[in-house]
N, C-alpha and C positions, 0 to 999 in steps of 0.2 A: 589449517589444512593447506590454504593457497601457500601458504609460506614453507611447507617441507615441499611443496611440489617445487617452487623458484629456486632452490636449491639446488637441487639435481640438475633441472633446464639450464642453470647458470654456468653448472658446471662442464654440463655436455656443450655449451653454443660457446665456452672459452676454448675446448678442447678441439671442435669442429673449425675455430677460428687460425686456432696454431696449425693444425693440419693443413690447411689450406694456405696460410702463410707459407709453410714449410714446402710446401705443393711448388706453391709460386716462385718459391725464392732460389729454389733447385731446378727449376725449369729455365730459369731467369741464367741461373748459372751456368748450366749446362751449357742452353743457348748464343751465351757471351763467349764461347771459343770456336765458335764456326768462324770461317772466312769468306767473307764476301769478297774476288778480288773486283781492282780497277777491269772495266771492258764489259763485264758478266752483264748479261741479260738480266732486266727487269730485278734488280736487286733488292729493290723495296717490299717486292711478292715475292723470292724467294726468302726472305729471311722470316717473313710472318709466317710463310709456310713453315720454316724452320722453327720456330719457338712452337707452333703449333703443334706439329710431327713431335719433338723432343720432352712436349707433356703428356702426348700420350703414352712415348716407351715407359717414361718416369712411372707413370700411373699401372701402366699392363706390367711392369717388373713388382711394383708393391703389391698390387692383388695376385701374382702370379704366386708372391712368397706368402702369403696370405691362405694360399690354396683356392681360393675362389675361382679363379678364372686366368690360361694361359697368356701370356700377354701377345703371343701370334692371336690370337682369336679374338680378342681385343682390338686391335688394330682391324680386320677383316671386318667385326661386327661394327668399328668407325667409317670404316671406308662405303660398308655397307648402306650406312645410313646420310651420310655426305656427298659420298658419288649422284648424281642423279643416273636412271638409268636411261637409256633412247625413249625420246618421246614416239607414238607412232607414228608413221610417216608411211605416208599411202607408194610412196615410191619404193619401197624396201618391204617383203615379205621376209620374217623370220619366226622359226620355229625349233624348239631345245627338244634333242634325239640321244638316243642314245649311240655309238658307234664302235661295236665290238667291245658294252660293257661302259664308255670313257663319253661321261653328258659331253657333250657337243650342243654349242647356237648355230644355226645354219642361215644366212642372211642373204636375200636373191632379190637381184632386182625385178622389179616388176614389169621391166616394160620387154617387148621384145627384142630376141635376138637372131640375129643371121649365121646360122653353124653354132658351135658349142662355145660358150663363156673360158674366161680364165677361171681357175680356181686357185683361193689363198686361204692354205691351213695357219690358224695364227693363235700362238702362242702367248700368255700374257707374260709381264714380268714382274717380279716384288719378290725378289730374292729368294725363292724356292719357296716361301711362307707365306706370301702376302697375295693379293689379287687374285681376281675373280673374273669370269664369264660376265656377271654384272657389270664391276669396277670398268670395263674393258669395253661395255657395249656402244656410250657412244662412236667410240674410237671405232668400230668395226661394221656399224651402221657405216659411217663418213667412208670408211674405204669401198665396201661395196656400192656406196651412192655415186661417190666422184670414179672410181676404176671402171666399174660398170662388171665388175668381177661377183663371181659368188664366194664369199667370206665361211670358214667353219672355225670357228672362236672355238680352242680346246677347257675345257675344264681340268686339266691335271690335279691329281691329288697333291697335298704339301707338307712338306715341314712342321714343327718337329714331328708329327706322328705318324706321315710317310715321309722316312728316309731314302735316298738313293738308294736304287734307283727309279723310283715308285713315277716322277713325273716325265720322265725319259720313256719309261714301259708306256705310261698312259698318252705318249704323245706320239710314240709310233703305232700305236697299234690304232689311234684315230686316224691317222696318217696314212695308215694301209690300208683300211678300211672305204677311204675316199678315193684314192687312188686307185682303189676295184671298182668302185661304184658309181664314181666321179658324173656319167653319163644320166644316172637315174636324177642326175640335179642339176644336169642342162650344162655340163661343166664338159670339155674338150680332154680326156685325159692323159694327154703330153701338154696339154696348158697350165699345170698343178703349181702353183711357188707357194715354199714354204718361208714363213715370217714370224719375226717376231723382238719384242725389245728387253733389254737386260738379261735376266734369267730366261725369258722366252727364246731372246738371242742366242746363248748357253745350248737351249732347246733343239733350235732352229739348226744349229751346226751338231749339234750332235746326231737328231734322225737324221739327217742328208748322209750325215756320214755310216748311218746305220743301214739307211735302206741302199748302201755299195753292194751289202753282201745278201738282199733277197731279189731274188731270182723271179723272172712269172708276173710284175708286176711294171707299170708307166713306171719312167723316173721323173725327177720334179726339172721343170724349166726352169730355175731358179731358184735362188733364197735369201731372202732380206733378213740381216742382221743387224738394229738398232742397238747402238751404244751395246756389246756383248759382252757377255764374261768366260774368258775360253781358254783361260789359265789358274790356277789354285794354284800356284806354285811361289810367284816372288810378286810380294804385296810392298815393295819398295822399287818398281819401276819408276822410270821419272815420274810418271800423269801422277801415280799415287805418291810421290813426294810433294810434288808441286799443289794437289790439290785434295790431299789427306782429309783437312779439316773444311771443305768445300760443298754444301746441300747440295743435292739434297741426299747423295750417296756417303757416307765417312767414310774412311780404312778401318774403321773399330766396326764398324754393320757391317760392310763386305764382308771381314775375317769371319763375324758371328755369325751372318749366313751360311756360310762355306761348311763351319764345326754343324752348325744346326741339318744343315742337309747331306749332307756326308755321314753323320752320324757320331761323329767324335767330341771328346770331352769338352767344354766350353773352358774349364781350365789350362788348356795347349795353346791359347789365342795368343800369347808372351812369343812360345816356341815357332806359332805360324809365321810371327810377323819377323823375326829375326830368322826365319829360312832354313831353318835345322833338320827341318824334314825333307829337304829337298835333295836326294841321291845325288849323287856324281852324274849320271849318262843325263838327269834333267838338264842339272847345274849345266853343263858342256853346252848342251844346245841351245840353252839360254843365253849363255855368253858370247857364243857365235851368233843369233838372233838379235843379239841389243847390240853388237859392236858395228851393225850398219847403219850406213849412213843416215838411214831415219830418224836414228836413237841420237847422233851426235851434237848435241848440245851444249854450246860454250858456258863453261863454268861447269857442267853437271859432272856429279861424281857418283858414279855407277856402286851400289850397293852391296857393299863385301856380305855375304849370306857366315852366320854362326857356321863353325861346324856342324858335320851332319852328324846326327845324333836316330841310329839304327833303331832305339827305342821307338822314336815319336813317328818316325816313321812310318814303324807299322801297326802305328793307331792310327795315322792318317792315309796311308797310302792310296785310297780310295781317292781322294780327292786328285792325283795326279793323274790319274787312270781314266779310261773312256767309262763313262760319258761325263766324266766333267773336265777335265781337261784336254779339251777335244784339238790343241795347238799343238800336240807332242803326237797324235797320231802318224802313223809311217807314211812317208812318200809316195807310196804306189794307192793308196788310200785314199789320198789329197788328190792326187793326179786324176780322178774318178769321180768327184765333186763335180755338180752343174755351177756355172756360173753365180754371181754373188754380188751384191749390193750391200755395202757396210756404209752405217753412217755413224761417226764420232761427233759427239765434244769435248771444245777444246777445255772447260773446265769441269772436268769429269774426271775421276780415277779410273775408270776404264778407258780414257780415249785410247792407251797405247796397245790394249790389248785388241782392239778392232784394228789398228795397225799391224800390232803381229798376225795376226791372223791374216790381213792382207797380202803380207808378205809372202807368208806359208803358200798364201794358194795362186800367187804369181810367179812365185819361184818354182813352182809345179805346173805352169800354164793352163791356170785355171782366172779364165776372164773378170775383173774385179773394177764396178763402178764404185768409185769412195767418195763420198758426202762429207764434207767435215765441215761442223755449225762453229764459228768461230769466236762467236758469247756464247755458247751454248753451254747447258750443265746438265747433269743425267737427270734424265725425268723429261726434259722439257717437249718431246715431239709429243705427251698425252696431253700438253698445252693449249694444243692445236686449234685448238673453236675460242680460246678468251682472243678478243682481240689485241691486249694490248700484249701479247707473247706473238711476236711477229717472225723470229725464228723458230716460234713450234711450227706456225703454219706453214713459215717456206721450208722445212723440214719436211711435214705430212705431204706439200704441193711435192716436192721431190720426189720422194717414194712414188707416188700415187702416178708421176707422169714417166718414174722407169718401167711400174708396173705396164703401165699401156701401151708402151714404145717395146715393148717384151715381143 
């Protein structure tokens, strides 16, 4: 009896063993094409982060095809359990609300205050699919503790099973919400800035620019935009050449976010990246945007886009459109934006587009403090509390000391 059972167990712990080789060894591989360049922050932590991150897609893509379990929710259900959340802290009261329908954290400090507080609605980021209210709280405890601001961390719906414009809907209407209300939470309401980093960033310039056109309500004193994304259009700007294959963001995850929240084919990612979908009247403005002196880099050779191909277009054309390409909206538009705090890194594939965007809202005389982290790589301001990540915190010290000087 013991011997027909050792048979099957033999052959199940050989077949468990190859999988897990094969686990390791595609994880191993995948891993081995990132770049770490010379300069970059704490390299040693990003890249364990890196092999780390790159066995869980491997793993949320097998079970995804498997049918088991989405590999977005995958990731959420890792982040869920690794993130710690805020420990409590007698200095910070917070409590999760609802606000017109959209959970909301609401985070106040405790001690007194003289007249009404700043208020900062804050958006998370993780590519329209990822993060969380939790993932986000010690970051939003730390702002309301050091700002002395009351914080409302948005929960937006995500990706893939809210498509655009599901996180945009759910972050103006918590936005307008507080903005009516602002006062019932000790908050001043023409002291409102809205924030937020990566896809929050995206967020963050899109309701600014959404709430131009409602009438009857404060508008916001501000908006902080970390590391943003506020183009879908040409995924071969310089930053994304120079740092395509660079953690903790790729060119391959931007594109697939992009398809994933927009709602289009994940087989167009060939067509996104070679620029096919990109019309004539973008393409123009784009060319006149990169050909300033910001863009002009010795040696660099500006990215001839495929021809436009009217097909693919309008399977994606969404993406070029408000609310996610919020860089291409009209002058008179921009011109109506409150002031702006963007902060880049310099190894990031978004660094350039929080420069176009700077540009956009200077060339429109709209006020623009810009932060650029010069090791810095996307992700790194949620670094903020490890010590040995010394540009997240002079990053987080940044923000947190334009906030108060507001």
């Amino acid at each position: 009896m013991l011997g027909v059972l050792a048979a099957p167990l033999g052959v199940i712990t050989i077949v468990l063993v190859f999988c897990l080789s094969l686990f390791l060894g595609l994880t191993w591989y995948k891993s081995s094409k990132a770049e770490i360049p010379p300069g970059i922050a704490n390299p040693k932590m990003l890249w364990r982060m890196h092999v780390v991150t790159t066995g869980a897609f491997i793993l949320g893509y097998v079970l995804e095809k498997l049918g088991i379990l989405n590999s977005a929710r995958l990731i959420q259900i890792l982040q869920k359990i690794f993130i710690p959340k805020l420990k409590d802290d007698p200095e910070i009261f917070k409590k999760d609300l609802q606000f017109d329908g959209v959970p909301v954290r609401v985070y106040q400090p405790r001690s007194p205050s003289v007249g009404g507080r700043k208020g900062i609605v804050f958006f998370h980021g993780g590519g329209f699919m990822f993060g969380s209210i939790d993932v986000y709280d010690t970051l939003c405890g730390h702002l309301t503790k050091n700002s002395g601001a009351v914080v409302v961390s948005v929960g937006y719906r995500l990706a893939p099973e809210h498509r655009c414009p599901a996180a945009f809907d759910d972050c103006l209407k918590a936005t307008v919400h507080f903005l009516k209300t602002a006062e019932e939470y000790g908050v001043d309401p023409s002291s409102i800035i809205i924030c937020g980093d990566s896809a929050g960033g995206n967020l963050t310039a899109g309701v600014c620019q959404g709430l131009v056109g409602i009438a009857d309500i404060p508008k916001p004193l501000a908006q902080i935009m970390i590391y943003p994304i506020v183009q879908m259009a040409d995924f071969n700007v310089l930053s994304y050449q120079q740092n395509k294959m660079v953690p903790s963001l790729l060119q391959e995850h931007a594109i697939h976010s992009t398809l994933m929240y927009t709602g289009a084919d994940p087989s167009l990612s060939k067509e996104i990246l070679k620029g096919s979908h990109v019309c004539p009247e973008i393409r123009e403005k784009l060319g006149k945007w990169l050909s300033s002196e910001e863009f002009q880099v010795k040696g660099y050779k500006p990215h001839i886009m495929a021809p436009f191909n009217k097909g693919v277009y309008e399977k994606v054309k969404k993406a070029l459109e408000f609310p996610c390409s919020l860089l291409f909206s009209d002058d008179a538009l921009i011109r109506q934006l409150p002031k702006a705090y963007i902060l880049t890194c310099e190894f990031d594939i978004l660094r350039d587009d929080g420069i176009l965007y700077k540009k956009r809202l200077e060339d429109n005389g709209v006020p623009v403090t810009w932060f650029h982290v010069k090791d810095g790589y996307h992700g790194i301001f949620g670094f903020f509390h490890q010590p040995e990540v010394v540009s997240g915190k002079l990053a987080m010290d940044n923000v947190i000391a334009y906030i108060k000087n507001l």
